[in-house]
VEXVOTI-334415 format. One record per residue (C-alpha): x, y, z; residue number from 1; residue in three letters. Coordinates in nm, 4 decimals, decimal comma. Each point is the difference from the previous one (the first is absolute). Example, Ala and Ser with C-alpha at 12.3 -4.5 7.8 and 13.67 -1.06 7.14 Angstrom:
BEGIN
px_py_pz_nr_rest
1,2300_-0,4500_0,7800_1_ALA .
0,1370_0,3440_-0,0660_2_SER .
//
This chain:
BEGIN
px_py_pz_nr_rest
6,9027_-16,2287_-16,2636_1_UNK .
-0,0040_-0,1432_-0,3044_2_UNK .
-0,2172_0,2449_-0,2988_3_UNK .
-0,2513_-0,1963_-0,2313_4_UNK .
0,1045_0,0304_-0,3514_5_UNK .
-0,2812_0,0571_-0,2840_6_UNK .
0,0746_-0,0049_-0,3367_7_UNK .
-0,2383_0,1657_-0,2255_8_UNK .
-0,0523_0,0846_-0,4185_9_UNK .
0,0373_0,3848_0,0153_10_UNK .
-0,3329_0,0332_-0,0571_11_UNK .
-0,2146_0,3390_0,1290_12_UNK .
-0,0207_-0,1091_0,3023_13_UNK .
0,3231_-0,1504_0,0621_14_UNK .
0,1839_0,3399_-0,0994_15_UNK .
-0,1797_0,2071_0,2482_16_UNK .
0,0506_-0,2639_0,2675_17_UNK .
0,4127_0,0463_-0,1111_18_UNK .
-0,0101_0,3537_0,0062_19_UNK .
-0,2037_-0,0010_0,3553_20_UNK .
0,2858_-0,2163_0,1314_21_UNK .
0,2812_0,2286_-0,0983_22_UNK .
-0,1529_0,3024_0,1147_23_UNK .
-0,0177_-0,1984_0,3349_24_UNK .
0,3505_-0,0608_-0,0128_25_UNK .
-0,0234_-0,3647_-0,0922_26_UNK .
0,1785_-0,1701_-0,2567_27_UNK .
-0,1416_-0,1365_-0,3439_28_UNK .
0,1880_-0,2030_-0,3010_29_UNK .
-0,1534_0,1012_-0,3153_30_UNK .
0,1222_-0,1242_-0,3395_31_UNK .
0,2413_0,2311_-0,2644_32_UNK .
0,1277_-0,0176_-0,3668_33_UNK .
0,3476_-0,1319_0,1651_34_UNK .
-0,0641_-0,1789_0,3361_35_UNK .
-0,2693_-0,0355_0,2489_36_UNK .
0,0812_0,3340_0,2567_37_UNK .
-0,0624_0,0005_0,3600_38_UNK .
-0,1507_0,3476_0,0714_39_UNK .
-0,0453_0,2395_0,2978_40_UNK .
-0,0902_0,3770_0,0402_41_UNK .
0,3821_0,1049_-0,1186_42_UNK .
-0,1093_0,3156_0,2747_43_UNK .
-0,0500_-0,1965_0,3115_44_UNK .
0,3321_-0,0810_0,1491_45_UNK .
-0,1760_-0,2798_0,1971_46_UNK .
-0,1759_-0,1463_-0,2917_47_UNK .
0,3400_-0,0027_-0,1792_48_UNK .
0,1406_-0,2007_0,2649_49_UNK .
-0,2133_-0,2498_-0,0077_50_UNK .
0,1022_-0,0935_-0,3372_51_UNK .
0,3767_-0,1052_0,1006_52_UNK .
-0,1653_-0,2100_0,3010_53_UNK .
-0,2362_-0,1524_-0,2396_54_UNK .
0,3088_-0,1013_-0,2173_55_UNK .
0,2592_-0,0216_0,2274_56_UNK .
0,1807_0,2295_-0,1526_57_UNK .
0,2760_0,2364_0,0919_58_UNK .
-0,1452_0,3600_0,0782_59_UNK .
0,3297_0,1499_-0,1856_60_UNK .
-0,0927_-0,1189_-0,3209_61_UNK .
-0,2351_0,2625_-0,2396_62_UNK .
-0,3605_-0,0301_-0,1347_63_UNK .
-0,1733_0,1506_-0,2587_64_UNK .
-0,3055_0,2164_-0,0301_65_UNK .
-0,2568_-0,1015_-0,2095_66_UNK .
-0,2623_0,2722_-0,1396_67_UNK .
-0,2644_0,0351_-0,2525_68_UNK .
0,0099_0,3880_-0,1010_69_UNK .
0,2975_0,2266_-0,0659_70_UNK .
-0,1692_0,2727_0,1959_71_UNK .
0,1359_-0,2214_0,3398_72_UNK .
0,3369_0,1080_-0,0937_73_UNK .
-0,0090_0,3305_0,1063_74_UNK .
-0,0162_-0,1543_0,3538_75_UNK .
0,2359_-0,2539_0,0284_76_UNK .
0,3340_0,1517_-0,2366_77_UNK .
0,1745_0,2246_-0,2590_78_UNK .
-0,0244_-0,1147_-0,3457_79_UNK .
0,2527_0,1142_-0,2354_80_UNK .
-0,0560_0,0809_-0,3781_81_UNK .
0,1365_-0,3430_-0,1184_82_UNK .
-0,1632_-0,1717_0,2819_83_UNK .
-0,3256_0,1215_-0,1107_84_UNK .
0,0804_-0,0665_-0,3881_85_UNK .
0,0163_-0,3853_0,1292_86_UNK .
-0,2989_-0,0063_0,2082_87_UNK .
-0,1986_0,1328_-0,3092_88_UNK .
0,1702_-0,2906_-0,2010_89_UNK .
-0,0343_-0,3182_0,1904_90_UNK .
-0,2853_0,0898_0,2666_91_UNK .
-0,2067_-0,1736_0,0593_92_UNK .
0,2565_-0,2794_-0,0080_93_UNK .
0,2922_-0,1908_0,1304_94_UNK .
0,2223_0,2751_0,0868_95_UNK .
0,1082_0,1565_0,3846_96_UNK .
0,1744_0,3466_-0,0025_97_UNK .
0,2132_0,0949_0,3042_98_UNK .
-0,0722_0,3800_0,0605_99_UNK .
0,1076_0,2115_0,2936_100_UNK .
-0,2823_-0,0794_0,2437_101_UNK .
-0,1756_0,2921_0,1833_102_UNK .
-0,0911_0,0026_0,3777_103_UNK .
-0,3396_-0,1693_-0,0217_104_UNK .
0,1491_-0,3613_-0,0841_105_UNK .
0,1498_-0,1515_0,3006_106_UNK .
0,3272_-0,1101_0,0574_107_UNK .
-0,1360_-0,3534_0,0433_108_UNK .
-0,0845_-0,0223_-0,3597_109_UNK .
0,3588_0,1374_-0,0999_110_UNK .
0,2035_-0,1723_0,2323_111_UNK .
0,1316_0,3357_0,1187_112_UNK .
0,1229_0,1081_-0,3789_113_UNK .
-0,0731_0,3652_-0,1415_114_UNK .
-0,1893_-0,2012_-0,2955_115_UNK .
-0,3171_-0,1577_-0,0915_116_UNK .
-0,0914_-0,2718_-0,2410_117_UNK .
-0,3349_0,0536_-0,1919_118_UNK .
-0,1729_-0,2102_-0,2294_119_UNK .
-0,3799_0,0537_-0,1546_120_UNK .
-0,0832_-0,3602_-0,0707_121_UNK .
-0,1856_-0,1325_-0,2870_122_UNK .
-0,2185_-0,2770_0,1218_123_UNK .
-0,3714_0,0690_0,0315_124_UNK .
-0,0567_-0,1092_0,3271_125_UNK .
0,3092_0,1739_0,1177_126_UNK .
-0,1076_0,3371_-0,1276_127_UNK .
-0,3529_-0,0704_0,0865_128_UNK .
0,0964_-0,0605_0,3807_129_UNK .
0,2352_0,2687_-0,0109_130_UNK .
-0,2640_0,2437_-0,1237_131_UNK .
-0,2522_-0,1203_0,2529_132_UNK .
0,2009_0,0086_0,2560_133_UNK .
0,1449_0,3729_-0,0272_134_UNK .
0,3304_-0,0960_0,1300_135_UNK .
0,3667_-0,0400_-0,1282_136_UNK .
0,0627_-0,3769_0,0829_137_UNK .
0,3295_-0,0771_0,0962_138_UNK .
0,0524_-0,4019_-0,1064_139_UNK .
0,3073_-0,2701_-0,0568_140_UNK .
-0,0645_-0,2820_-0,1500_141_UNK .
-0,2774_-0,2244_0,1938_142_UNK .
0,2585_-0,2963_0,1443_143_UNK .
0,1902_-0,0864_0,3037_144_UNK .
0,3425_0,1577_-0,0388_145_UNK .
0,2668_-0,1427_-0,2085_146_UNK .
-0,3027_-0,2383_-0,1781_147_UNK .
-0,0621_-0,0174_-0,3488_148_UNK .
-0,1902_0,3104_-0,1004_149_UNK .
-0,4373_-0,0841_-0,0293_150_UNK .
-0,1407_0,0135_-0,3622_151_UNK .
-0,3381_-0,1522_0,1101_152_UNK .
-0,2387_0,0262_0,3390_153_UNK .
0,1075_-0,3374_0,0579_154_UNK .
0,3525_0,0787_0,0445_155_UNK .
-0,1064_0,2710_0,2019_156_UNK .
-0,2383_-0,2393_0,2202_157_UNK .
0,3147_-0,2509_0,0411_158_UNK .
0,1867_0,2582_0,1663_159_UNK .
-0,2544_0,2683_0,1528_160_UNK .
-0,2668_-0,2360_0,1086_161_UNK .
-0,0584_0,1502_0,3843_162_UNK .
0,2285_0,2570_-0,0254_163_UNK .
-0,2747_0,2658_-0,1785_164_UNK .
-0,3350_0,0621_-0,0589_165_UNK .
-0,0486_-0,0337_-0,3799_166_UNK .
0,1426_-0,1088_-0,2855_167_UNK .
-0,1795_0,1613_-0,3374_168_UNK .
0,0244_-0,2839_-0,2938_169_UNK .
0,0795_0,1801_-0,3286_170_UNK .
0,0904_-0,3144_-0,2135_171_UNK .
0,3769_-0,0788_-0,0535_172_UNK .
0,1753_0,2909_-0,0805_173_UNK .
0,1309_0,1460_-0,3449_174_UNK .
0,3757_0,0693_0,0209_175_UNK .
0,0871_-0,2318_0,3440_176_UNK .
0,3175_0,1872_0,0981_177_UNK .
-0,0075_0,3539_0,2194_178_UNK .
0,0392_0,3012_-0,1978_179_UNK .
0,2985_0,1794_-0,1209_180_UNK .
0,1281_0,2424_0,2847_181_UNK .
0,1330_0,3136_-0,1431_182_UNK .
0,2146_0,2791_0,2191_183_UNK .
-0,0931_0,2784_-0,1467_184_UNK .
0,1550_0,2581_0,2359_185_UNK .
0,3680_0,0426_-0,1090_186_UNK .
0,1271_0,1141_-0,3353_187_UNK .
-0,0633_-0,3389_-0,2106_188_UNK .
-0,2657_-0,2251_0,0712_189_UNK .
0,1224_-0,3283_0,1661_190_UNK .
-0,2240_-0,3032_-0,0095_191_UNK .
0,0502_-0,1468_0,3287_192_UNK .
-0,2465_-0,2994_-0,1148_193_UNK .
-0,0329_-0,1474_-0,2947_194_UNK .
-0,3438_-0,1128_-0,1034_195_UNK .
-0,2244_0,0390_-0,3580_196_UNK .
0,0659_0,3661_-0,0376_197_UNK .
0,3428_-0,0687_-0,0980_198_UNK .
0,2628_0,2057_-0,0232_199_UNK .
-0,0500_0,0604_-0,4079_200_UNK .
-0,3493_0,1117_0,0434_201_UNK .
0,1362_0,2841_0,2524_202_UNK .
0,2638_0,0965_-0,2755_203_UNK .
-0,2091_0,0455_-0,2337_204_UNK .
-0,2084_0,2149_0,2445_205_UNK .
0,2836_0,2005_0,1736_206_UNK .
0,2846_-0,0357_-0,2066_207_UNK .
0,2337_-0,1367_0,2806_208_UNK .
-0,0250_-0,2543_0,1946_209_UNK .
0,2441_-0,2283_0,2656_210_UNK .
-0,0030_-0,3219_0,1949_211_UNK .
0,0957_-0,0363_0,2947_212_UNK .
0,2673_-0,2555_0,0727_213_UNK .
-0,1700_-0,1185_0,3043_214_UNK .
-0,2328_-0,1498_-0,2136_215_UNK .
0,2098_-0,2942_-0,0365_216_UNK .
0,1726_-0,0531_0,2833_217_UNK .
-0,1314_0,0237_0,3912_218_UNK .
0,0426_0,3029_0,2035_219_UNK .
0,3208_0,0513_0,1777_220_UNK .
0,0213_0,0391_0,3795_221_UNK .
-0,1577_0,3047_0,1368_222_UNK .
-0,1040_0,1057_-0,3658_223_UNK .
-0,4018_0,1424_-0,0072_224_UNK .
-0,2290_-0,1502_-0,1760_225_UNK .
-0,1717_0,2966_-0,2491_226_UNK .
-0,2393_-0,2679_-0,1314_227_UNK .
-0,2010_-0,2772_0,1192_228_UNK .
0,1209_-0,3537_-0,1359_229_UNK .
0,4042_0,1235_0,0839_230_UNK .
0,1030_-0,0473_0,3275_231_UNK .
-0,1303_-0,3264_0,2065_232_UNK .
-0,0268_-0,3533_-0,2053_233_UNK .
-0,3107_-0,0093_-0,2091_234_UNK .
-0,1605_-0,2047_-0,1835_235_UNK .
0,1359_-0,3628_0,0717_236_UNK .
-0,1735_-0,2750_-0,0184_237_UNK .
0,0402_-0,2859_0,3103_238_UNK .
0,2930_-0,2335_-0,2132_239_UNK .
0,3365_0,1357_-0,1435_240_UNK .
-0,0020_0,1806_-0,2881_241_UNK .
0,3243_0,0143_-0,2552_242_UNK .
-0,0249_0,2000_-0,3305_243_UNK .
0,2900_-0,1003_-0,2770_244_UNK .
0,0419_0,2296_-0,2556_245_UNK .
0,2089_-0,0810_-0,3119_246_UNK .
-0,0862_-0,1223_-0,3508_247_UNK .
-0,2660_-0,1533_-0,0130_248_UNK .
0,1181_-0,3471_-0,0736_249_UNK .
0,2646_0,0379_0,2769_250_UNK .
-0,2893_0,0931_0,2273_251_UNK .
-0,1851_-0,3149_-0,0921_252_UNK .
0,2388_-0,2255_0,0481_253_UNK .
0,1280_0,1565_0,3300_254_UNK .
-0,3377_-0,0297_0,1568_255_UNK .
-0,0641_-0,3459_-0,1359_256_UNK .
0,3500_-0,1205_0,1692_257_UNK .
-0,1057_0,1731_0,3436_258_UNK .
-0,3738_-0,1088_0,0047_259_UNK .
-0,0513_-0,2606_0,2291_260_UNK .
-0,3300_-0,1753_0,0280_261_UNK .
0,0429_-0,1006_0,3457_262_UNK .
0,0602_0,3749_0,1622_263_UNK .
-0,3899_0,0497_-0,1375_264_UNK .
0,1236_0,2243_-0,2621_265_UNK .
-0,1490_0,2005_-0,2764_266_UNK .
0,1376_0,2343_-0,2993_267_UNK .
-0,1682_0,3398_-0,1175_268_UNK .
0,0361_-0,0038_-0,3918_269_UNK .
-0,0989_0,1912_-0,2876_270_UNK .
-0,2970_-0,2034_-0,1964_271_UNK .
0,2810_-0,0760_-0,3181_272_UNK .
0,2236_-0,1322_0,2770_273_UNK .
-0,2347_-0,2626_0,1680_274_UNK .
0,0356_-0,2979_-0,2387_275_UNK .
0,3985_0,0094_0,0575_276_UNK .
-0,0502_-0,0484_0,3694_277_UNK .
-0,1931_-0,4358_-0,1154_278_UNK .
-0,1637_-0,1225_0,3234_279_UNK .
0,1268_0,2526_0,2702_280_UNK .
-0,2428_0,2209_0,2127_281_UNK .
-0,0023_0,3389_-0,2159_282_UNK .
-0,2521_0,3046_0,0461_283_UNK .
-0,0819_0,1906_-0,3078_284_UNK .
0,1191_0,3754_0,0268_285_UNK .
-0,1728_0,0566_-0,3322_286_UNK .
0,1136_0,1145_-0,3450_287_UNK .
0,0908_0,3368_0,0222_288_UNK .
0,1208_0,2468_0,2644_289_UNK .
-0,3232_0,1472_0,0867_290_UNK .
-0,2011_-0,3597_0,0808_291_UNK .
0,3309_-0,0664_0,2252_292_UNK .
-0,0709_0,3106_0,1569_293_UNK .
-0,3824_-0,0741_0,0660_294_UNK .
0,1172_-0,3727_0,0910_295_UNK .
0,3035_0,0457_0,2563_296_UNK .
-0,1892_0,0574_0,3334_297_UNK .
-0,2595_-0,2777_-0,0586_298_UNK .
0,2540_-0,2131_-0,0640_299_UNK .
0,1994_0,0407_0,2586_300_UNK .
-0,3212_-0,0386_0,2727_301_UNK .
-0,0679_-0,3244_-0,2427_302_UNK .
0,3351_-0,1169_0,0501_303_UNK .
-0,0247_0,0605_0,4487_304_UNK .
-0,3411_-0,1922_-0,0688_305_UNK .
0,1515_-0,2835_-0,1426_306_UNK .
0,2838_0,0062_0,3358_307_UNK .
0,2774_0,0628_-0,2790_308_UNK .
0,3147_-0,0039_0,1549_309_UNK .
0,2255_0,1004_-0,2920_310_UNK .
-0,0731_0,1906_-0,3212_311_UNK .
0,2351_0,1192_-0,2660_312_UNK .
-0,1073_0,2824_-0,2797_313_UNK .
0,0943_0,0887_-0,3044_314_UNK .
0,1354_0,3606_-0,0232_315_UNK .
-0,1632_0,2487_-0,2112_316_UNK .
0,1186_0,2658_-0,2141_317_UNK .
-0,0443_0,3513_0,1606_318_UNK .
-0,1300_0,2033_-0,2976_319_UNK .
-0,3246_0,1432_0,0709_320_UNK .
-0,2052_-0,1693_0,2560_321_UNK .
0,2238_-0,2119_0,0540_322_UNK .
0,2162_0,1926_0,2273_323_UNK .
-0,3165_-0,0335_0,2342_324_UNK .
0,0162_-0,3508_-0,0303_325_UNK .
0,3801_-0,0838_0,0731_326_UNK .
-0,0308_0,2960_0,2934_327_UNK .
-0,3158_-0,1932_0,1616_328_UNK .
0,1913_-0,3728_-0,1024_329_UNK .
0,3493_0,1015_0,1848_330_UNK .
-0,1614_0,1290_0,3251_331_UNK .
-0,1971_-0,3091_0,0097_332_UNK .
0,3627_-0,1735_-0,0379_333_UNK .
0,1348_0,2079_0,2245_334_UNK .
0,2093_0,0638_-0,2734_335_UNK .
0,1473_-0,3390_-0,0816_336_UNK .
0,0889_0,0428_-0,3654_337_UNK .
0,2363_-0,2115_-0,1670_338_UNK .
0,1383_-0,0342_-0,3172_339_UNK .
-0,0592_-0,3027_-0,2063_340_UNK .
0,3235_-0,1450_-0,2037_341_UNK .
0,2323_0,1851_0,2927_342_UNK .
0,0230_-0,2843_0,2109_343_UNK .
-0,3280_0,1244_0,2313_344_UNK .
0,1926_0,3325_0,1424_345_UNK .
-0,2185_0,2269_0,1770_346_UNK .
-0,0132_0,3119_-0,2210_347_UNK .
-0,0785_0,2045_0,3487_348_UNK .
-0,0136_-0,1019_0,3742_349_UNK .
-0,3294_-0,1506_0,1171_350_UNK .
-0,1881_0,2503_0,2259_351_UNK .
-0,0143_-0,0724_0,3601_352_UNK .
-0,2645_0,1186_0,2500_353_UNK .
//
């Protein structure tokens, strides 16, 4: 039977009615600084498993555990010296740490690994749901699997609309990509997601830091996923995406020669691109790395709106948050990358489901 959905302002009364719910076992979306989450008690195997039916989602991929105090650590996994020097730095904020779980978190949450993604996030009505509630709130991002990731309640409604109980609206969010995933539980930390802790910021915090190469390029048969965002498609919007990378007047021209009004196309460009692109259909990633990071999701629910059947992006450089961007951008693609001025070769396969 199908659930009525409410959507609410996180106001007094709202947060007590989220925070009843997920005591209950039900399931609430409630807005962050990166993405709008979908949250359930992260204790309650059952309640957990409702969130992959509400998404359709694959029970083998991992979530993360959202909390509001570093007390609730003690509970859920080991944290190591370095792990803890982070935490201090960038909670509350954009930043989940993979820590050896303990027995209290289910192996629904973890996907059957020996680790646990935390993150204390930074929105108000996140931590004031979380605090109300008394629970660590396991939560992916609030879409049907493999959609573009939610950065208002309105994507959330357009995908969750019968499917849960209540949707708390926060206001578009901050950042508008998940946060960085960090491994923290080998020798060197690994970020297994890029996002806007980037892998400077942990230098500077750690000394040392890796990326993963799985960050760019999909999972390989029978390899786990660690992280959420790795191993099923994410992120695409309903028409083809292509990203051509290149200099940037070879990337131009390439997409101008493919663009074809008739497939219902669009290009994703950087603000100083748009004029080159005259009359053609062009969204407006914005000037700088961080607005294309706020901007990528919403565009790419704009662009399903509009029924686009064909979009082509410009690449963009992988220096800071930008790394987040291209990751989010090529899993959209399914990784079809190709170089401008080389005669359109694919600069890696295309993933298949």
């Amino acid at each position: 039977m199908e659930t009525e959905t409410r959507v609410l302002p996180p106001t007094e009364e709202a947060l007590e009615l989220a925070a009843a719910l997920l005591r209950q076992g039900e399931l609430v979306a409630f807005p962050t600084e990166t993405v709008y989450g979908l949250g359930a008690n992260a204790l309650d195997p059952q309640a957990v498993l409702r969130i992959f039916a509400a998404k359709g989602r694959p029970a083998d991929n991992p979530l993360i555990v959202h909390i509001w105090d570093k007390a609730q650590l003690a509970d859920l996994c080991e944290v190591s010296a370095d792990a803890e020097k982070l935490m201090d730095a960038c909670w509350p904020g954009p930043l989940t740490i993979l820590c050896p779980k303990k027995a209290l978190v289910p192996d629904e949450v973890t996907a059957g690994l020996p680790s646990v993604g935390i993150r204390m996030p930074s929105h108000p009505a996140a931590r004031a749901m979380l605090r109300r509630c008394g629970l660590p709130v396991a939560a992916p991002s609030a879409n049907l699997s493999t959609r573009p990731s939610p950065t208002t309640a309105a994507h959330v409604l357009e995908d969750m609309n019968g499917r849960i109980p209540l949707i708390l609206d926060g206001g578009p969010c901050e950042v508008g990509l998940e946060s960085t995933v960090l491994d923290m539980t080998g020798d060197m930390p690994v970020v297994l997601r890029p996002g806007a802790v980037t892998p400077e910021m942990i230098r500077d915090i750690v000394g040392s830091v890796r990326v993963a190469d799985s960050v760019m390029r999909p999972l390989r048969e029978g390899e786990a996923a660690p992280s959420p965002g790795m191993k099923h498609k994410h992120y695409a919007p309903r028409g083809h995406l292509t990203i051509l990378k290149g200099k940037r007047e070879d990337v131009i021209r390439e997409i101008i020669r493919r663009y074809d009004a008739s497939e219902n196309a669009v290009i994703l460009a950087s603000t100083g691109n748009v004029p080159a692109y005259g009359g053609r259909r062009v969204m407006d990633m914005g000037p700088d790395l961080s607005a294309a990071a706020h901007n990528l999701f919403s565009l790419l629910r704009r662009a399903d709106g509009l029924g686009i059947a064909r979009l082509y992006a410009e690449a963009v450089s992988d220096g800071g948050v930008g790394l987040a961007v291209m990751n989010r951008m090529a899993r959209a693609a399914g990784f079809d990358i190709e170089e401008a001025g080389t005669e359109g070769l694919p600069s890696c396969p295309p993933q298949t489901e």
